[in-house]
SEZA-830086 format. One record per residue (C-alpha): x, y, z; residue in one letter. Coordinates in steps of 0.001 Angstrom, whole numbers, padded with zeros to 6 digits, always signed. Layout:
% SEZA-830086
XYZA
...
This chain:
% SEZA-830086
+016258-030811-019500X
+014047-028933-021720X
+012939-025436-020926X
+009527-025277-019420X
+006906-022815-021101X
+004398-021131-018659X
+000977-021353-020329X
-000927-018660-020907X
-003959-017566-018825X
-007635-017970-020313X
-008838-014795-021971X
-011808-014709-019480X
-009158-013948-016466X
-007502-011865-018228X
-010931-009683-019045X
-011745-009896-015047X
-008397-008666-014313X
-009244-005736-016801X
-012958-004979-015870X
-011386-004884-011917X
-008593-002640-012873X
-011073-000179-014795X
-013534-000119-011915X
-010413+000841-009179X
-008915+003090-011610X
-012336+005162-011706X
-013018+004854-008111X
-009682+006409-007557X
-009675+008851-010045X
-013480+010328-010222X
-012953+013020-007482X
-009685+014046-008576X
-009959+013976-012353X
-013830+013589-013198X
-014833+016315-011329X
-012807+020486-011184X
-014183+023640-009682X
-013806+026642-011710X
-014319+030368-011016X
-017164+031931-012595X
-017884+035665-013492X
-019586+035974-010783X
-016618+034941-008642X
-018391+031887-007856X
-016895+028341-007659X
-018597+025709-010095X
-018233+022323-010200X
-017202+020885-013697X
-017273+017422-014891X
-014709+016078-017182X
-015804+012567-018081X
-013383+012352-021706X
-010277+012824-019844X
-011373+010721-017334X
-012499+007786-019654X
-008977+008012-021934X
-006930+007678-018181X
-009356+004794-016991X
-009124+003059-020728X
-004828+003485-020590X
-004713+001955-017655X
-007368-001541-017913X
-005365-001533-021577X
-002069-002075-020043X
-003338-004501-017273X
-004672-006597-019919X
-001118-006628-021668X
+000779-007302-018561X
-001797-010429-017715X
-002285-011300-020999X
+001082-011192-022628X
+003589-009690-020308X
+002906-011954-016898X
+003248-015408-019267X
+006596-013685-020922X
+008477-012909-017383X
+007357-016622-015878X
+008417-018449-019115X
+012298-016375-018431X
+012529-017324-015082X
+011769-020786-015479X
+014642-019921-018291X
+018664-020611-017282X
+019587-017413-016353X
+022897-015651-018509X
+025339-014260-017479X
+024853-009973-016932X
+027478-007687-017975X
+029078-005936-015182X
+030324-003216-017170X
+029708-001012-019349X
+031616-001012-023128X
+034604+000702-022508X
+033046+003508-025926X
+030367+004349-023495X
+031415+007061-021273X
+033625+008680-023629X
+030748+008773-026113X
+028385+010177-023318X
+030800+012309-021918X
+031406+013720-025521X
+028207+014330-026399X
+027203+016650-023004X
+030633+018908-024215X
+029009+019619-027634X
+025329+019832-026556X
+025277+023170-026356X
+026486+023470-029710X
+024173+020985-031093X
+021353+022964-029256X
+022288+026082-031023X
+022624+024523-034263X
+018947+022382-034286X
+017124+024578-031923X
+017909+028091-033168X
+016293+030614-031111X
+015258+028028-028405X
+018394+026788-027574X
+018774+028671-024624X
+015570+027203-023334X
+016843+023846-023934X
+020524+024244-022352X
+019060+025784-019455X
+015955+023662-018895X
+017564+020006-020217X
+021072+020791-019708X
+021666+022886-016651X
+018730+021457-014825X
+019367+017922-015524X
+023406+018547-013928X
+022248+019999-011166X
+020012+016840-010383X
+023235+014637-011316X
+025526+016663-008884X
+022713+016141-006290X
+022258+012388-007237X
+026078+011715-007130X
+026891+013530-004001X
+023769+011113-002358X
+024622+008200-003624X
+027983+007949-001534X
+025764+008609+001569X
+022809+005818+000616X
+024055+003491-002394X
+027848+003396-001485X
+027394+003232+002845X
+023665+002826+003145X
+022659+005166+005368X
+019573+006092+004412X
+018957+010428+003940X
+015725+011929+003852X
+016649+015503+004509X
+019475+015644+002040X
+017811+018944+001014X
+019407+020646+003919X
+022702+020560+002632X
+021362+021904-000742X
+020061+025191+001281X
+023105+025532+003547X
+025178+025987+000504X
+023046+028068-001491X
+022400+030688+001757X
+025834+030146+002173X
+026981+031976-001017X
+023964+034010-001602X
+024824+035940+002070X
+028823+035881+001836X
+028394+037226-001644X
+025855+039898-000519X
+027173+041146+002381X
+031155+040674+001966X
+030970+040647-002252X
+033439+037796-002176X
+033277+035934-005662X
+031624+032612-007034X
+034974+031201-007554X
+036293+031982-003958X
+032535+031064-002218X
+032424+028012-004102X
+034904+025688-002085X
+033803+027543+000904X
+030107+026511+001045X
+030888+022811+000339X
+033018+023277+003373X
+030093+024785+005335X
+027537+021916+003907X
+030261+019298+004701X
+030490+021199+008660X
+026534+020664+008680X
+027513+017057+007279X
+029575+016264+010417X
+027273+018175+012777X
+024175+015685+011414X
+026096+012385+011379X
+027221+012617+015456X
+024496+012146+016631X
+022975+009186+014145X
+025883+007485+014695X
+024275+004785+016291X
+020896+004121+014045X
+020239+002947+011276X
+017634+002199+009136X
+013958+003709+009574X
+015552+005348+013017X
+018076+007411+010556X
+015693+008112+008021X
+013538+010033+010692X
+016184+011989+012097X
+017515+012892+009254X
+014036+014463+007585X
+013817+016305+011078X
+017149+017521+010066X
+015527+019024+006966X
+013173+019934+008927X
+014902+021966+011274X
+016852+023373+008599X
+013941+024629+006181X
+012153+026345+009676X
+015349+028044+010346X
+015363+029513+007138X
+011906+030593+007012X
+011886+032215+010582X
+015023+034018+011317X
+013968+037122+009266X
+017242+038791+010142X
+019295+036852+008351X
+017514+034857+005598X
+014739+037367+004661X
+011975+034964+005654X
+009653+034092+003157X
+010731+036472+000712X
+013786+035029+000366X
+017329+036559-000799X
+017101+038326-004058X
+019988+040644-005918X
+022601+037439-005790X
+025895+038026-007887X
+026533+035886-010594X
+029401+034044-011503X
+031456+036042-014129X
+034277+034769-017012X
+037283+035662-015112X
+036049+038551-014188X
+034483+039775-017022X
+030735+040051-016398X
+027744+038859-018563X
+026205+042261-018867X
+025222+044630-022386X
+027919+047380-020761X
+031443+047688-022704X
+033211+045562-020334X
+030913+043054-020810X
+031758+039308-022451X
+030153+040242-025698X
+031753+043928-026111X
+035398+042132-025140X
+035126+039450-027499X
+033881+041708-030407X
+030656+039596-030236X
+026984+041004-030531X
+025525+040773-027533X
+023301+037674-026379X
+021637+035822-023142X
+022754+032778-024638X
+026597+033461-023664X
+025623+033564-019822X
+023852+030048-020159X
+026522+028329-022183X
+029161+029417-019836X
+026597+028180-016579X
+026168+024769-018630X
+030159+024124-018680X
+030569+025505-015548X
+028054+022711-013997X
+029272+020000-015982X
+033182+020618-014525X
+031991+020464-011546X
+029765+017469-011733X
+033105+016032-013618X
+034846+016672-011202X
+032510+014926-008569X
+032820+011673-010822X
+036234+012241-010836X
+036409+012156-006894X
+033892+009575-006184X
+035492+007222-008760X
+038972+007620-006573X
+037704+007400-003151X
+035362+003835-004226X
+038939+002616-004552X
+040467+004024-001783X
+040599+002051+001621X
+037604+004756+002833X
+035511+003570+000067X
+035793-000375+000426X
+034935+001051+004093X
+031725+002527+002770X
+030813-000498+000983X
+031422-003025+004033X
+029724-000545+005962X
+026932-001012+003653X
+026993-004712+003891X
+027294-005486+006917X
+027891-002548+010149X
+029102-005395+012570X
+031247-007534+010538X
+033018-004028+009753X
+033633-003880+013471X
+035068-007217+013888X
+037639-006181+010983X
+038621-003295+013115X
+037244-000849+010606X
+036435+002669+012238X
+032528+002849+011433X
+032588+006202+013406X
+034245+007878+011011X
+033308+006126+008193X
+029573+007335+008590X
+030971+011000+009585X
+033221+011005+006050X
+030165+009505+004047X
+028099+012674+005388X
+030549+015532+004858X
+031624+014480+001444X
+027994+013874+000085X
+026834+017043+001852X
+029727+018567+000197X
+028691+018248-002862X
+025102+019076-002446X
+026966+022409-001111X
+028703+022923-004597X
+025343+021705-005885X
+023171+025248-003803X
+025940+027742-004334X
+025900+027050-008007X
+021778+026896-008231X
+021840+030522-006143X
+024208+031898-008618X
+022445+030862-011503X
+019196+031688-010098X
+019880+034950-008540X
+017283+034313-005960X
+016661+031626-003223X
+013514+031225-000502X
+012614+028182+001457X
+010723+026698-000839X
+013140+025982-002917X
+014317+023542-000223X
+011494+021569+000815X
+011147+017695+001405X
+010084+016957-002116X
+013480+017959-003008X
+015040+015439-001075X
+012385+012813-002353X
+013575+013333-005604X
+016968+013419-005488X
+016938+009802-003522X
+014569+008598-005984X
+016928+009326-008567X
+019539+006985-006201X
+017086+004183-006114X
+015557+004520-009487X
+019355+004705-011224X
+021042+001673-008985X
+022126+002360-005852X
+025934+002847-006251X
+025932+002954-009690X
+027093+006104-010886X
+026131+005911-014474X
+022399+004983-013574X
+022066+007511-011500X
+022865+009974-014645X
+020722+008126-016908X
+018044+008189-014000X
+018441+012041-013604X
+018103+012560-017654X
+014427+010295-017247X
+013485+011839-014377X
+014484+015373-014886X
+014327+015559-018522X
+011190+013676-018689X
+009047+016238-016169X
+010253+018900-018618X
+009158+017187-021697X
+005489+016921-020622X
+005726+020694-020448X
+006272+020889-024244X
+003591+018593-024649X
+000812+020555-026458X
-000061+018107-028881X
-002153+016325-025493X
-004264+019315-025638X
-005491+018274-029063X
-006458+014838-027685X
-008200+016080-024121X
-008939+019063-025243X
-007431+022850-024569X
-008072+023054-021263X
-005988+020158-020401X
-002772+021299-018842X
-000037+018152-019378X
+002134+019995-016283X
-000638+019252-013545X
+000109+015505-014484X
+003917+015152-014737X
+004121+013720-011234X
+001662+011369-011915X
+003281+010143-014792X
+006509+009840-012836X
+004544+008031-009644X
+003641+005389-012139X
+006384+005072-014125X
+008144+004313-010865X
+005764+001821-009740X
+006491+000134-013394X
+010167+000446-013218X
+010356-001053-009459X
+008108-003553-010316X
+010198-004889-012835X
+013813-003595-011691X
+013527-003845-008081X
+017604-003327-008104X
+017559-000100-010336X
+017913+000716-014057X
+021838-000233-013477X
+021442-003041-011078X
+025545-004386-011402X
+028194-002280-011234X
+032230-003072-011646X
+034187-004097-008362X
+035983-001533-006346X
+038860-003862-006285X
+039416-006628-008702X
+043164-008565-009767X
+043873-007660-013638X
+045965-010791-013654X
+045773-014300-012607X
+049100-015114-009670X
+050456-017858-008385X
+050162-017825-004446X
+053369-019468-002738X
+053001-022874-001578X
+053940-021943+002120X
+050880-019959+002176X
+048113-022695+001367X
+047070-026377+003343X
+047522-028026+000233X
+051364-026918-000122X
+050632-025820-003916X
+049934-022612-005286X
């Protein structure tokens, strides 16, 4: 049977799909891009127009609605009338040791093409971008591997970094001892939040558990005692090289090592110290998908009462998918206090959480290499547009490109959903799969062959 070709739409629809797309697109955006108040000399606020940017943003966007009808549309419709072939489920096996090769010598690489800047771009595309991945893994057991569905995974985040940031203050206990010990506390917090959801599912869980955050990010800003408020915890230790601290003194790294002394050391010894840990969270999460406990998670996923008909324990299935993905977002605070040296509240608000489970969605839920890659476009990407000064010789120098970052992320979203519903990874390799094709004894079949 011969394929069948979708025909093309006239140009006229395509221009009345365009001229309605410009019209909405400066509806939407004339009060919050055509017009800005500004502060005078005289203190005064005065209202601004700025009709180039606002013409270039209307122009991009009836541009790429005339692609997409014109071009795009007739391109997907023609496919799907196509036989579909057959999707890799996995990945070459060069991949992850290439990738996981190339994050050990990034910080050399950044030191060799970046010169004096490559502590700016360990710290802000390197550190940053791990810290998202740590977050991203540790969530994806609790949404893409058992589906339960966490708004206020942010909580977690904060109980670990308060966690270290007061033990470390007040007792002086190190980073490598407080470590374990606030994943413990985040995976306590874990437990504490998944008793009481045990029964709901759904848009029922995903309420309770952004209460949870919540509750959480109140806490923090109103027992003054304890968390400082507001003003948050300031002073926090930071990790040192076995004891040898990061400092210009003569038992510092540089003076021990006979090296001059440098900021850089302190952020290329954060960066490796991140990646072994988010390493080490592949490492886990890799084991436990084929462990009995993770083909629970998955079923659970699937299907809550078929699990219970199998005589699988969904109770504490649920409770271990909560403490071991809050665990990790506990390793995940206690390192982001120690490399900060400060925490508040704010740190720890919902749009935290937001991002961290649109990194899930966005990378394939329960793939573990899309959510990386989703982290690096996400992550990565926001920083990027901060480098972006060339835009201020197209808009002009008052544009700022950082004001628009999450705009350019809300649509790029929209575009990425719209045509991966399933995620940038959408198939992933079977928990459990036979590397060899058996005969089955004949006793246990109808047929009396195997």
């Amino acid at each position: 049977m011969p394929d069948a070709v979708a025909a093309r739409p006239p140009l006229s629809r395509a221009l009345r799909e365009t001229a309605f797309t410009a019209l909405l697109a400066f509806g939407l955006f004339l009060p919050l891009i055509g017009f800005v108040t500004v502060q005078n000399i005289s203190n005064e606020l005065v209202l601004q127009t700025r009709w180039p940017l606002l013409a270039a943003i209307v122009a991009i966007l009836a541009g790429l609605r005339f692609l997409h009808v014109f071009i795009v549309a007739p391109h997907m419709a023609e496919r799907a009338l196509r036989m579909p072939r057959a999707m890799p489920t996995t990945l070459p096996s060069w991949t992850m040791p290439a990738v996981i090769g190339f994050v050990i010598v990034y910080p050399v690489l950044a030191m060799l093409f970046a010169g004096p800047a490559a502590a700016k771009w360990i710290d802000n595309f390197g550190i940053q971008i791990l810290i998202y991945v740590l977050l991203g893994w540790g969530l994806n057991i609790v949404v893409g591997l058992a589906g339960l569905l966490d708004l206020g995974y942010v909580a977690f985040y904060a109980v670990g970094s308060y966690s270290y940031a007061l033990l470390a203050k007040t007792f002086g206990f190190s980073f490598y001892m407080l470590l374990p010990l606030a994943g413990i506390l985040s995976a306590f917090w874990g437990i504490l939040l998944g008793f009481p959801v045990l029964r709901l599912r759904g848009d029922y869980l995903a309420i309770v558990t952004l209460a949870f955050g919540e509750i959480i990010r109140l806490v923090l800003i109103n027992w003054v005692p304890v968390t400082n408020g507001y003003a948050g915890i300031s002073g926090i230790p930071r990790p040192s090289f076995f004891g040898i601290p990061f400092t210009a003194a003569d038992d510092g790294f540089a003076a021990v090592f006979g090296l001059e002394f440098s900021p850089i050391y302190r952020t290329v010894f954060l960066y490796y110290l991140i990646l072994g840990l988010v390493l080490l969270t592949a490492f886990v999460t890799t084991r436990l998908r084929r462990l009995p406990i993770g083909r629970a998670w998955e079923a659970l996923r699937e299907d809550e009462i078929a699990c219970r008909s199998l005589g699988i324990n969904t109770t504490n299935t649920k409770l271990t998918a909560f403490a071991l993905g809050a665990m990790f977002a506990g390793f995940a605070g206690s390192f982001f206090a120690a490399r900060q040296g400060f925490i508040s509240p704010e740190s720890f608000n919902f749009l935290e959480s937001a991002t961290v489970l649109s990194i899930v969605v966005l990378g394939g839920m329960g793939s573990q290499f899309g959510v990386a890659v989703a982290a690096i476009a996400m992550i990565g990407g926001t920083e990027i547009l901060r480098e972006l000064d060339v835009l201020k010789g197209w808009f002009g120098n008052d544009f700022d490109p950082t004001q628009y970052r999450m705009l350019v992320f809300g649509m790029a979203m929209v575009l990425i959903m719209a045509l991966r519903p399933r995620g940038l990874i959408s198939t992933r390799a079977p928990s459990l799969f036979l590397r060899e094709r058996k005969s089955i004894s004949g006793t246990l079949v109808k047929e009396g062959r195997g």
